[in-house]
Every structure is written in C-alpha cells, then in structure tokens.
C-alpha positions as CSV (number, residue, x, y, z in Angstrom):
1,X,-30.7,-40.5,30.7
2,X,-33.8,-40.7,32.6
3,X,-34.5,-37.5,34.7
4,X,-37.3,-38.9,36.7
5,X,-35.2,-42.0,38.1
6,X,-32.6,-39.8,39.2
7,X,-35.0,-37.1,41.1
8,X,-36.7,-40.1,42.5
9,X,-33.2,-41.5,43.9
10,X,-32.1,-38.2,45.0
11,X,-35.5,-37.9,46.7
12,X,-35.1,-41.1,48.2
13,X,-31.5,-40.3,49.7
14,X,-32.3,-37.3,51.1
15,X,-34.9,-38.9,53.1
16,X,-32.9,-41.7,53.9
17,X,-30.4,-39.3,55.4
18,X,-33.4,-37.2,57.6
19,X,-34.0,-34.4,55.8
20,X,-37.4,-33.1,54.6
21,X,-37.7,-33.2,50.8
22,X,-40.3,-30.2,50.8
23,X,-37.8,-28.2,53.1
24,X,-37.5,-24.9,50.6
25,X,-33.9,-25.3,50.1
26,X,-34.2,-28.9,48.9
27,X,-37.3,-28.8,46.8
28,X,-35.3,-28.5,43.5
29,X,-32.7,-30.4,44.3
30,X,-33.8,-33.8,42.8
31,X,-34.0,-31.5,39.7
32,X,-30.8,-30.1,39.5
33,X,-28.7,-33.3,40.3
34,X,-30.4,-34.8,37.8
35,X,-29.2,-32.1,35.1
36,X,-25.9,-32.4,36.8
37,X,-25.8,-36.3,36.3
38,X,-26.7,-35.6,32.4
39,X,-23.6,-33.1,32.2
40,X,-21.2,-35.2,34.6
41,X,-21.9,-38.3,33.0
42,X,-22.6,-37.0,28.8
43,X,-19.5,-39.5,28.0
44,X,-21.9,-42.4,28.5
45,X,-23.2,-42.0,25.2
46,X,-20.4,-40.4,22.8
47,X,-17.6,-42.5,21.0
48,X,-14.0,-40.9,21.0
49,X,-14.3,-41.9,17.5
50,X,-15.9,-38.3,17.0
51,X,-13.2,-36.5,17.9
52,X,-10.1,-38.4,16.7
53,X,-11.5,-39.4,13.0
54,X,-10.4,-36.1,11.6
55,X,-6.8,-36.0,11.0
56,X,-4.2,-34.4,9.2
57,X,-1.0,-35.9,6.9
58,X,1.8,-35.2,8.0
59,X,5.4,-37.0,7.0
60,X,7.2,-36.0,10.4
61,X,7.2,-39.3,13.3
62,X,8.4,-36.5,15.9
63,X,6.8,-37.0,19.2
64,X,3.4,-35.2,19.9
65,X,2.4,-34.0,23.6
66,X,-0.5,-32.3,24.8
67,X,0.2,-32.2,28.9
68,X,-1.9,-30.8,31.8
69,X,-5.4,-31.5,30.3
70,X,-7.6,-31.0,33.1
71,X,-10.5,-33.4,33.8
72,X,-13.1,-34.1,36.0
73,X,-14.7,-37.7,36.3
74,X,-17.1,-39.5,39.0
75,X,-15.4,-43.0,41.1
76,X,-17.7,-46.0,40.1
77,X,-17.1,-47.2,43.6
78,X,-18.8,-44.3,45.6
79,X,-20.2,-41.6,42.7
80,X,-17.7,-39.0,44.0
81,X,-15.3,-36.8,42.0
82,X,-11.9,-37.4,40.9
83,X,-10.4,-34.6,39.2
84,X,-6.7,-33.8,37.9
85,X,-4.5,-34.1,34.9
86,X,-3.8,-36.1,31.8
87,X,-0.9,-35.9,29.7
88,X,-0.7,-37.4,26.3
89,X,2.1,-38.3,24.1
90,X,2.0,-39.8,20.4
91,X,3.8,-40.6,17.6
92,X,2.7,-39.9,14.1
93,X,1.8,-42.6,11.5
94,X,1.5,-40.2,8.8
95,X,-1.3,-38.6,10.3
96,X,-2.2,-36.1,13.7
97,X,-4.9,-34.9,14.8
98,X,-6.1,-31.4,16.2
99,X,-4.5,-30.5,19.5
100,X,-7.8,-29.8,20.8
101,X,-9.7,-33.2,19.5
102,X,-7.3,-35.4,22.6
103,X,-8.6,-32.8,25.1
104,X,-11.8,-33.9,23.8
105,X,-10.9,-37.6,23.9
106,X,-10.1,-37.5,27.5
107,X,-13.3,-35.5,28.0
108,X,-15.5,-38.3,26.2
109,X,-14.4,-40.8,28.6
110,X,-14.0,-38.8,31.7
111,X,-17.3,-37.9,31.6
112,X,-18.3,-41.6,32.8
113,X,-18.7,-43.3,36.3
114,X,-14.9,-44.6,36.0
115,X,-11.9,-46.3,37.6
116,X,-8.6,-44.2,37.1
117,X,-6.8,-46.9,35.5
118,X,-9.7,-47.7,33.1
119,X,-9.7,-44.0,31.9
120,X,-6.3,-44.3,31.6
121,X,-6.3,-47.5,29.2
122,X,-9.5,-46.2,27.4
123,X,-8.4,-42.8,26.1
124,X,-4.5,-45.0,25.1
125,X,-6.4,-47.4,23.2
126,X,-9.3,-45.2,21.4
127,X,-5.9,-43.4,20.3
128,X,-4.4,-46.3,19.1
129,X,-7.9,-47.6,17.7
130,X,-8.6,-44.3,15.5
131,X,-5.1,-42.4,15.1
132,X,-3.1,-45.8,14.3
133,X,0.1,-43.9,15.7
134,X,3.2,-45.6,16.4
135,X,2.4,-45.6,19.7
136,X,0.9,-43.9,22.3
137,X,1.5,-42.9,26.1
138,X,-1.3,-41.7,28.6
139,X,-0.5,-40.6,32.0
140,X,-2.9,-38.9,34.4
141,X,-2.2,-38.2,38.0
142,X,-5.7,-37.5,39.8
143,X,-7.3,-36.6,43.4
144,X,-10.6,-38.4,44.7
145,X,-12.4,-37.1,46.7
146,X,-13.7,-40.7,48.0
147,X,-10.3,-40.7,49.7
148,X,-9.5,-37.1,50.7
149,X,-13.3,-36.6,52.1
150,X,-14.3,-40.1,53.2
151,X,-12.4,-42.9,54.6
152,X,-8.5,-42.4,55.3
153,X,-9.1,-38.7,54.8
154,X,-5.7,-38.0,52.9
155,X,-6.4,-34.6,51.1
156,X,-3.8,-33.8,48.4
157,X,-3.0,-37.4,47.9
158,X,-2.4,-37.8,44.2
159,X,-2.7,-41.5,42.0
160,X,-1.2,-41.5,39.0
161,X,-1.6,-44.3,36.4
162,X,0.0,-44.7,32.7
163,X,-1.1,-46.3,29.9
164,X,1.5,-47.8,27.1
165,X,1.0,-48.9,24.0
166,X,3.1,-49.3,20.6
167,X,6.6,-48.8,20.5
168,X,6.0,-46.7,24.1
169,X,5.0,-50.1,25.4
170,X,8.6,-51.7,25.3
171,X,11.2,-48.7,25.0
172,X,12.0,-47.5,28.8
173,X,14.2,-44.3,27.1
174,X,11.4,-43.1,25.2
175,X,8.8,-43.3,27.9
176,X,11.8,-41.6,30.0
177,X,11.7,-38.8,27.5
178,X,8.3,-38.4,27.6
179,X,8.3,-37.8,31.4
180,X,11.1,-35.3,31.4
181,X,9.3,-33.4,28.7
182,X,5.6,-33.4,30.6
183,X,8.0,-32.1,33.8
C-alpha cells in the first residue's frame, strides 16, 4: 500500500471540499486515513487459503454453523462502510476446520473495497476451494452507509445476499434448515 498516494488524495479532497489542509485539526489527517486504509483494506493482499488449509478429520457429515460473524467492509461504488453479519453453514468431507479460521475467512475478504454479493460468493467458494465440503451456504445481511447516510437516506435498511454451493445449491429443505437454525 502506498502511504504517500493516499495522504496526497486525502490532501487533495480536503481541499477540494474548502478546508485548509494546515488547519491544526486536519494536519494529520492525510496520515491517519492512510493507516486506516492499510487496516480497512489488509484483505487486499491475503489469500483465505491461510486460514482454511488447516483442517481436522473428522468421520461425522453433520451440518456445521458459525452464525452472527460480524464484519466490517468498504462499498467499491462510493468507499463507504458496510458492516453487519455473516452466517456460515458447511458440511464435512471428512475434514473441518477451526471455528475461528471462517471468522477469519470472512475477515480476509471483508477487508476489501467490495460489493455485498461478491463477498458473499467469495468467502462460499474459497470454502468450497480449500475445505472441499459437501457443500457450503453463506448468508450475510449488511447496512451501508452509502444508503443510510447518502442518497435515499434509509437508515436501518438491511440487504441480505446468500451464497449456495454443493448439495446446498439444489436442496430447498436443507437450505430451509439452515435458516431456521441461524434464527
């Protein structure tokens, strides 16, 4: 990531906007959004790969749920937040992985300027990718702020996507299931 670019943007846009870049308050800003952007967007240049390659055997095909992961991610269409919750649901191939390791998953690609529906495929098919489960269902239900703060102005509007794939991908009772148990 290149700090300088970003303090030179930020710079620009705050004098685009009127203010006075040596103003005291705004001197270190250029500085800190860029250490923001390196935080915000650290997904950029990580592989889910990482975190899902570590498994464990197991001989159970039982259904697997993590629900109410919390992220945070940045709209590709005007670089403001979207934040909310993801919900994943596998089933074993002889193998699982550490609960913690699909929080980090959807961190990896959260932390990315995204679309909702593109996070939503990603972290489905880097499970599918480095888990090889049965199949695999992803559904996140997020609020952006480029709609609640901007433009329509709907706060507490919520979108939610899903993400199919494997034997999730054709069986409307299982993917049923799956949303009773995340209720």
């Amino acid at each position: 990531m290149d700090h300088n670019k970003i303090e030179e943007g930020v710079r620009l846009i705050l004098e685009g906007i009127g203010e006075d870049v040596n103003r005291e308050g705004l001197v270190d800003t250029p500085a800190r959004i860029a250490r923001m952007y390196e935080e915000i967007c650290a997904g950029m240049n990580e592989d889910a790969k990482e975190q899902l390659s570590r498994t464990f055997s197991v001989s159970s095909s039982d259904i697997v749920i993590e629900k109410d992961i919390t992220f945070y991610s940045m709209c590709e269409h005007h670089m403001m937040p979207f934040y909310g919750k993801a919900h994943i649901a596998y089933i074993p191939n002889g193998k699982v992985v550490g609960i913690s390791k699909l929080a980090r998953c959807v961190e990896t690609y959260a932390r990315r300027l995204q679309l909702q529906e593109q996070l939503t495929a990603q972290i489905a098919d880097a499970i599918m990718d480095y888990l090889a489960p049965k199949g695999v269902m992803v559904i996140m239900e997020a609020e952006h702020m480029c709609m609640t703060m901007r433009g329509v102005k709907k706060p507490g509007t919520k979108t939610q996507t899903y993400a199919t794939r494997g034997v999730f991908a054709s069986d409307d009772a299982l993917q049923g299931r799956v949303l009773q148990m995340i209720k």
